[in-house]
N, C-alpha and C positions, 0 to 999 in steps of 0.2 A: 198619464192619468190626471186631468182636473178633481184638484178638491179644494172647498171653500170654505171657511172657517169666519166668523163676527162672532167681538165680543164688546158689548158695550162696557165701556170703564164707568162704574159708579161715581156721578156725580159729574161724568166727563163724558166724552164722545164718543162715538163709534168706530171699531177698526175691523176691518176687514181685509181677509188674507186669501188669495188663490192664488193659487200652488198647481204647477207643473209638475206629479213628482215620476219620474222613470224608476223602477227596479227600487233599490234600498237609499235613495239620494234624494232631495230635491232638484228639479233641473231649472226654474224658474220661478220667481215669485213676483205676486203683486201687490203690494199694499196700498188699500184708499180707505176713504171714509169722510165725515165731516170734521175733521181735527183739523188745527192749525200747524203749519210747520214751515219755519225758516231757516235756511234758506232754501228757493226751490230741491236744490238738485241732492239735497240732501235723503229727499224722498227714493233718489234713482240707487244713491249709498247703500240704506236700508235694504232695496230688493236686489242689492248686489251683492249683499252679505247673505242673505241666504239661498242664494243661489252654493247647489253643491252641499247642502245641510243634511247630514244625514239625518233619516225622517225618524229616528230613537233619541235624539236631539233632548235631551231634558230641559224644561223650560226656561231653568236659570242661566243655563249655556246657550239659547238662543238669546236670551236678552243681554247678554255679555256679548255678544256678538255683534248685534245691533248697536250697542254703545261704543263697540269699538272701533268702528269707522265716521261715527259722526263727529269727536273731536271737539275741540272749542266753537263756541258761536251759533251753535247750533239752537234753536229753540221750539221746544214742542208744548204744546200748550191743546190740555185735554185729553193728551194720551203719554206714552212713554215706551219706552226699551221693552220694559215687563208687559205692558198692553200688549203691545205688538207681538214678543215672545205668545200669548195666553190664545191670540188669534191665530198663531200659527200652529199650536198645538193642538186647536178646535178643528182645525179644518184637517190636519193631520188624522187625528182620531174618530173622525165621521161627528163632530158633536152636531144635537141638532141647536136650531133656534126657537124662542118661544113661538113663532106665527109659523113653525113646521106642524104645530099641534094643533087639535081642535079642544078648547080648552073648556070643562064641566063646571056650575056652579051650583054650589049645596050651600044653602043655610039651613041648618040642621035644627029637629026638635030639640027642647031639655033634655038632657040623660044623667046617670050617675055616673060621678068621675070615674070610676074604673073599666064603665063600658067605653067611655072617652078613650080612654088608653087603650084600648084591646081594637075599637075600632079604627085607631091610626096606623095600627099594625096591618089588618086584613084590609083597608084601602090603598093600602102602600104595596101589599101585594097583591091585589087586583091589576094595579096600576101596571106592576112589573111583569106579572101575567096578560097582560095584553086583554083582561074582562073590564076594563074599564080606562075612559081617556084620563089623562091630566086633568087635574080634579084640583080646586080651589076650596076648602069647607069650612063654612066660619060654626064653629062649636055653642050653643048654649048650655048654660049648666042649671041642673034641678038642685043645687046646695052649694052649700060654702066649700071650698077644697083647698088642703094643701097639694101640691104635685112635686114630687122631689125627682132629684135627677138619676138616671140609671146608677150611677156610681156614688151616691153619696150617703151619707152616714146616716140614718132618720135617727139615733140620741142627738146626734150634732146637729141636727138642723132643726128637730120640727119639736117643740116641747107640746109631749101629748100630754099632759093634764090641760093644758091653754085649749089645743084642737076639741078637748071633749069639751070644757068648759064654755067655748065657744062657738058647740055644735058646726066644725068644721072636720070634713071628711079625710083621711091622709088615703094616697095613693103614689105610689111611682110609676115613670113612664119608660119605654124604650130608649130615648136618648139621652147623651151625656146633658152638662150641664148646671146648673143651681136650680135652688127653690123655688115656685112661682107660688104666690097668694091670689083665692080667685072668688071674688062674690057674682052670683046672678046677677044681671041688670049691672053689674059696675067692671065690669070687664072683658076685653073683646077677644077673644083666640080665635087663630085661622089655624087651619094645614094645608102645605101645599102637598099634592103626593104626585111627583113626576119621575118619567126615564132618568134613568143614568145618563143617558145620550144629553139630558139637555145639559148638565154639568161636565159634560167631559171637558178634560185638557184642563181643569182647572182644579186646583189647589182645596184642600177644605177650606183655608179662610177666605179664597177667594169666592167659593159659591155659597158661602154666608151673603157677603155684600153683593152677587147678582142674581140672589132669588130674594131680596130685600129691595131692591132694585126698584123695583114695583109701588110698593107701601110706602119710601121714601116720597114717591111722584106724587102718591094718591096724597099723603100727608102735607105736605106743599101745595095740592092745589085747594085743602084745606083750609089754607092760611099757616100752618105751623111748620117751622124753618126745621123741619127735622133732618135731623142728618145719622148715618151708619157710625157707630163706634165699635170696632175692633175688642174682640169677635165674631160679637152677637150682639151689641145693644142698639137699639136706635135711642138717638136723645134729642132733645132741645134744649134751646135756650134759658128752657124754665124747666128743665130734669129729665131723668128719664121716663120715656114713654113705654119702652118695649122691650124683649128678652126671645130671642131666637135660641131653640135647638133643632137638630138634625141627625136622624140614622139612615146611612148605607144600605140599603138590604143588595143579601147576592143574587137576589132574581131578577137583580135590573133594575129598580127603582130608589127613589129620594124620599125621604121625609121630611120637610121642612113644615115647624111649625113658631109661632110666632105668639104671645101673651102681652097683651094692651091694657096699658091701665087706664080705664075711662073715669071712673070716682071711685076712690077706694076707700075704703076705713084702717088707715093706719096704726092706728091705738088695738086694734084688732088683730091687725100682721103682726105687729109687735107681740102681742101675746101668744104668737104660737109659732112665731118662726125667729128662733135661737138667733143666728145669722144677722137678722132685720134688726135685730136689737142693735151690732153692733154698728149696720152703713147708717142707719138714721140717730145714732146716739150723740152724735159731733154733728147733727144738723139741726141741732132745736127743735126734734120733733119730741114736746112734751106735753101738749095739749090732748085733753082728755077727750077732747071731742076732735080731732085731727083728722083730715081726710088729704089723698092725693089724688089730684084731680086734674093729669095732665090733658086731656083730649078732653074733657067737657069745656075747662075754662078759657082754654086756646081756640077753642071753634065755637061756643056758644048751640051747640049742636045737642039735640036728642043724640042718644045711642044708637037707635035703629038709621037715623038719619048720616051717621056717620058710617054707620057699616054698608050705607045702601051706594053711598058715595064713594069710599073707597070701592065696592063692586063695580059701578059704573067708570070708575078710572082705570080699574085692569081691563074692562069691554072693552072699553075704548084704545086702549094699546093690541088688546092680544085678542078679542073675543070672547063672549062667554055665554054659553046656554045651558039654561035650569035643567037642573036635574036632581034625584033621589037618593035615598040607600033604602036599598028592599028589603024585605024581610027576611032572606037571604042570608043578607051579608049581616043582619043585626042576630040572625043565628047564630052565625061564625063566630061573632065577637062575645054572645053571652056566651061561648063556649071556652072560649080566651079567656074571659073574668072565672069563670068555676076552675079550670085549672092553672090559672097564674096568676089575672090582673088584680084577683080579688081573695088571692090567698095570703095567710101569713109569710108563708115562705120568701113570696116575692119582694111583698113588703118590707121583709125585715132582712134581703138578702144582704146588707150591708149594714148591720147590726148599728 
């Protein structure tokens, strides 16, 4: 049985894997792509090692594998043992690719952050219910918000005397993670909501970096040299720009969502998220009037002009056609705020 597996390595090239496998074995394989590799025959090494790979193969056992017939002298450049391992695992497990999907685009009205959270939930599983494609959504928000992460402490993190005093809204989300600070008009959130298929074979940090993959490309063709930092951030040269989290669901789908700082009011975050105090306390943020302002001052860009460009950077790789949320699904989700996203309970399940 042929099966075919690519994974792009972030920041690096393409590897692609088909696979001969008989019964419980692999019985041949081939790897190509646009990667560099010398010396020739070193490539013939590689699909001689996995030949005969039993197809339960954990990933780190196939890239030990792979490493251990190439030896000295060898040089790859754009991929590696563990790429190649991550391709072989994709094609193994049925993963798909992004251009297997027909992929949806929502830019979304204002809402209140709690309906934000309840609706990441029930597109995520629409997604894994097969009632709606792969879906890209960039969020507006009607208020100031703190969003805390599923797991974390709201006394440790969010100082609510600051949030009232600051008429900022607190809520928590489905996934793990840190704090995000989020004004209207100065900050850009997307969700991605995709199968589990497109992430298979791959590791959780690893489909941090290749559903980030994307906005890294879009951000560069920006002008802004941003690069992925290990987890979840994307940063520049001049700071960070962005905060990735992500939930699992067991119906088959991903959550990946992403918080942009386009201009923010830092003297603001400060006063109402505990945490902020400490990463900006040893970076001379003491100006009364202080703002972080990574994607305005790097691109010289409106807001809308930014989100309209990164929209057309994912078109242009993967396709994308406009689409809604119906009254439907915003039922669902006012119905997710009355019984969780907008209860004490939830709020304060981690006291």
């Amino acid at each position: 049985m042929g099966m075919h597996g690519e994974y792009k390595v972030p920041g690096g090239k393409l590897v692609v894997a088909d696979l001969d496998v008989v019964g419980d074995h692999v019985r041949s394989a081939q790897i190509s792509g646009d990667f560099f590799l010398e010396p020739d025959d070193a490539l013939e090494r590689i699909n001689g090692a996995l030949a005969g790979l039993p197809v339960v193969t954990p990933a780190a056992q196939v890239a030990a594998r792979v490493r251990g017939v190439l030896g000295d002298g060898v040089e790859m450049v754009g991929f590696s043992p563990e790429a190649v391992a991550v391709a072989v695992r994709r094609a193994l497990t049925g993963a798909t690719g992004w251009h297997d999907h027909k992929w949806q685009f929502v830019h979304d009205v204002p809402r209140d952050p709690a309906l934000q959270m309840a609706l990441d939930e029930v597109l995520t599983e629409q997604v894994g219910a097969g009632e709606r494609p792969p879906t890209l959504r960039v969020w507006e928000w009607d208020r100031n918000a703190v969003i805390i992460g599923s797991f974390q402490s709201l006394r440790n993190e969010v100082d609510l005397d600051g949030a009232a005093q600051n008429d900022v809204t607190v809520v928590r989300r489905i996934s793990g993670g840190g704090a995000m600070f989020v004004e209207p008009g100065n900050t850009i959130t997307y969700s991605l909501y995709v199968p589990e298929s497109l992430v298979s074979g791959l590791s959780f940090v690893e489909s941090y970096a290749f559903l980030d993959d994307w906005v890294i490309g879009a951000l560069n063709d920006l002008g802004i040299a941003a690069t992925y930092q290990p987890i979840n951030d994307i940063t520049s040269p001049a700071g960070k720009i962005a905060g990735a989290a992500q939930k699992r669901f067991a119906g088959g789908a991903v959550l990946h969502h992403v918080t942009m700082a386009y201009d923010m009011d830092a003297t603001k975050m400060l006063q109402v998220l505990r945490i902020g105090r400490e990463k900006l306390s040893d970076k001379g943020t003491t100006s009364a009037n202080k703002r972080v302002d990574p994607l305005r001052s790097q691109t010289g860009l409106d807001r809308r002009e930014v989100i309209d460009r990164m929209a057309a950077s994912f078109n242009t790789r993967y396709g994308l056609t406009d689409g809604t949320i119906d009254a439907d699904t915003v039922a669902r989700a006012e119905a997710l705020v009355a019984t969780k996203f907008g209860t004490d309970d939830w709020l304060h399940r981690v006291p």
